[in-house]
N, C-alpha and C positions, 0 to 999 in steps of 0.2 A: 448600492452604497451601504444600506441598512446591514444586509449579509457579511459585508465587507469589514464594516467596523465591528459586528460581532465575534466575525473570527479572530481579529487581531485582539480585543477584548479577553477571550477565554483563551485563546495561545497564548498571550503574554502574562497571565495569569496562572496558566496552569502550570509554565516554563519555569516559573517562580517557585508554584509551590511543590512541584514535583523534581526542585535541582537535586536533593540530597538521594531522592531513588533515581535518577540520571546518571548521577553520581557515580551511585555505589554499582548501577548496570553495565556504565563505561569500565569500571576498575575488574568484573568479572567478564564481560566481554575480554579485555588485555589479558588476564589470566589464564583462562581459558582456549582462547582462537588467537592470542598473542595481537600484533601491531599490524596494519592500521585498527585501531577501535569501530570508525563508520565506512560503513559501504556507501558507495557514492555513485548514482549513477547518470544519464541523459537519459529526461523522457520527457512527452508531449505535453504542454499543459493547451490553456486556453487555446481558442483557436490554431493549435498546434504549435503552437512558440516552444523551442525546448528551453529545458531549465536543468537545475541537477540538483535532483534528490537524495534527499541524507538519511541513513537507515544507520543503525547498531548494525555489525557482522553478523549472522546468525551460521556460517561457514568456516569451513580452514582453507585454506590456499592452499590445495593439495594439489599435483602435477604427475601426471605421467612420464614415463624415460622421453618422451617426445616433448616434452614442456609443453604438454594442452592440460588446462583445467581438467581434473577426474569429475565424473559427473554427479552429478546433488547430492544424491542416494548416499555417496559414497567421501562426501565431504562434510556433510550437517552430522550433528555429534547430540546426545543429548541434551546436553545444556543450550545448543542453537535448538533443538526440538519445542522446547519449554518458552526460550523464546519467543519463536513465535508463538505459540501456543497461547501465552499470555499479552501478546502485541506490544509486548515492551519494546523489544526494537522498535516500533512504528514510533517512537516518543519526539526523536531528533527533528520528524518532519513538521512537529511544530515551529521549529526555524521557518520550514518552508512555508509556513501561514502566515507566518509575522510579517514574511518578505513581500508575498504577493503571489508567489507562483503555485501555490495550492489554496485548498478551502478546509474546513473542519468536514464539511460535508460534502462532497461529487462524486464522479465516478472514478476508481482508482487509476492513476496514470500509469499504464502499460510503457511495454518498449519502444524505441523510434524504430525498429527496424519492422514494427506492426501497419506504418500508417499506408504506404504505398497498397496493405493487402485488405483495407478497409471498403465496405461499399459503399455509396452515401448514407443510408440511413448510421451507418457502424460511425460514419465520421461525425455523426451531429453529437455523439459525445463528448466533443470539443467544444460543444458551443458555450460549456460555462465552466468554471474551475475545476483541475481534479480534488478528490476529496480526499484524508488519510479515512475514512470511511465511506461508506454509499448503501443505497439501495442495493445494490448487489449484492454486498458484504453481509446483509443481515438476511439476504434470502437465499444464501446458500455459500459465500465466497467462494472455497475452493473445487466444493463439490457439485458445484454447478456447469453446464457444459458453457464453451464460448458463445454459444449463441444465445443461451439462456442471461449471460451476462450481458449481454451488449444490448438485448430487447429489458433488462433495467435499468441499464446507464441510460438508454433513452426514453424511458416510460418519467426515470428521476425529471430529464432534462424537460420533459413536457409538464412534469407536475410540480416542481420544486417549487417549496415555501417557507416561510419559515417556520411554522409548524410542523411541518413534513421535519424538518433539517432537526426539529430537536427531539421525534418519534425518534428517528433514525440514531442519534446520537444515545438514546435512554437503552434502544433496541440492540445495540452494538455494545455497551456494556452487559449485559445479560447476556451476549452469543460469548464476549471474551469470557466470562466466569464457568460457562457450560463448555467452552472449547467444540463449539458447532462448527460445520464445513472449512476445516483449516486444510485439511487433505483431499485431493481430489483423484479417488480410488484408492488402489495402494502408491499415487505417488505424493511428496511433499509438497509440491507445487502445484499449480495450472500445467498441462502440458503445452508445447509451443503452437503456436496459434501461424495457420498456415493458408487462411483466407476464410472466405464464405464457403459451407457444405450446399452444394446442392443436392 
């Protein structure tokens, strides 16, 4: 409950005083990557309930002669590079803290079509809020393997405090200003996650 009224405390807070660079990210997002402004998507929070997640675009709507999505590589532009880079886009998801369906602090909520390929231990990452940051995110985010992520989202899930929650918040400002682990190899992203390695 303590956690709880914290985050809606420094979300609705921060919504406040960060409207006019929201603002002006929304107006360069349109300019840029053109309409929709947010990416919007379905994914797992708590105990797996889905929700839907609001991001800034950091992509164009780019299509092949066969109307499929062209892939990442070939759709993020620099201005979506810088982006993420600087996790502006992540701004919006403080909507989703206000709401309930994230934290300031958890493990980041992945895709719904990840949960069927989770093993127990991978699923105890649900047992408490995803976070617009985590342990994961400061020990390596992108450049870290999936399995390396998933044994912090449950190391957070065993250790989580509130002291932990606001290391992790100081620590995540310092990886945004160095632009630590945002790529993972030479791709933009995490690559797609396609179960447990044995």
């Amino acid at each position: 409950m303590f956690k709880r009224m914290v985050d809606i405390l420094i979300a609705s807070s921060a919504l406040i005083v960060l409207a006019p660079l929201i603002l002006i990210v929304a107006i360069l997002v349109n300019r840029k990557l053109g309409s929709p402004v947010f990416f919007k998507q379905y994914r797992p929070g708590l105990n797996g309930k889905i929700f839907q997640m609001i991001k800034f675009r950091s992509m164009r709507n780019a299509y092949d002669e066969s109307g499929s999505l062209l892939p990442n590589e070939q759709r993020i532009t620099s201005f979506g590079t810088k982006l993420r880079a600087s996790s502006l886009d992540e701004l919006p998801e403080l909507w989703n803290v206000i709401k309930g369906d994230m934290s300031l602090v958890g493990p980041r909520p992945l895709l719904v079509e990840y949960l069927p390929l989770y093993d127990k231990r991978q699923k105890r990452r649900h047992e408490v809020r995803p976070g617009i940051t985590g342990w994961a995110q400061i020990n390596g985010r992108n450049a870290i393997s999936w399995e390396e992520k998933f044994e912090y989202d449950v190391w957070y899930v065993d250790n989580r405090s509130f002291f932990l929650d606001i290391k992790i918040l100081f620590l995540t400002i310092k990886k945004v200003f160095v632009h630590e682990g945002i790529s993972h190899g030479d791709d933009i992203a995490m690559p797609v996650f396609t179960g447990r390695s044995e």
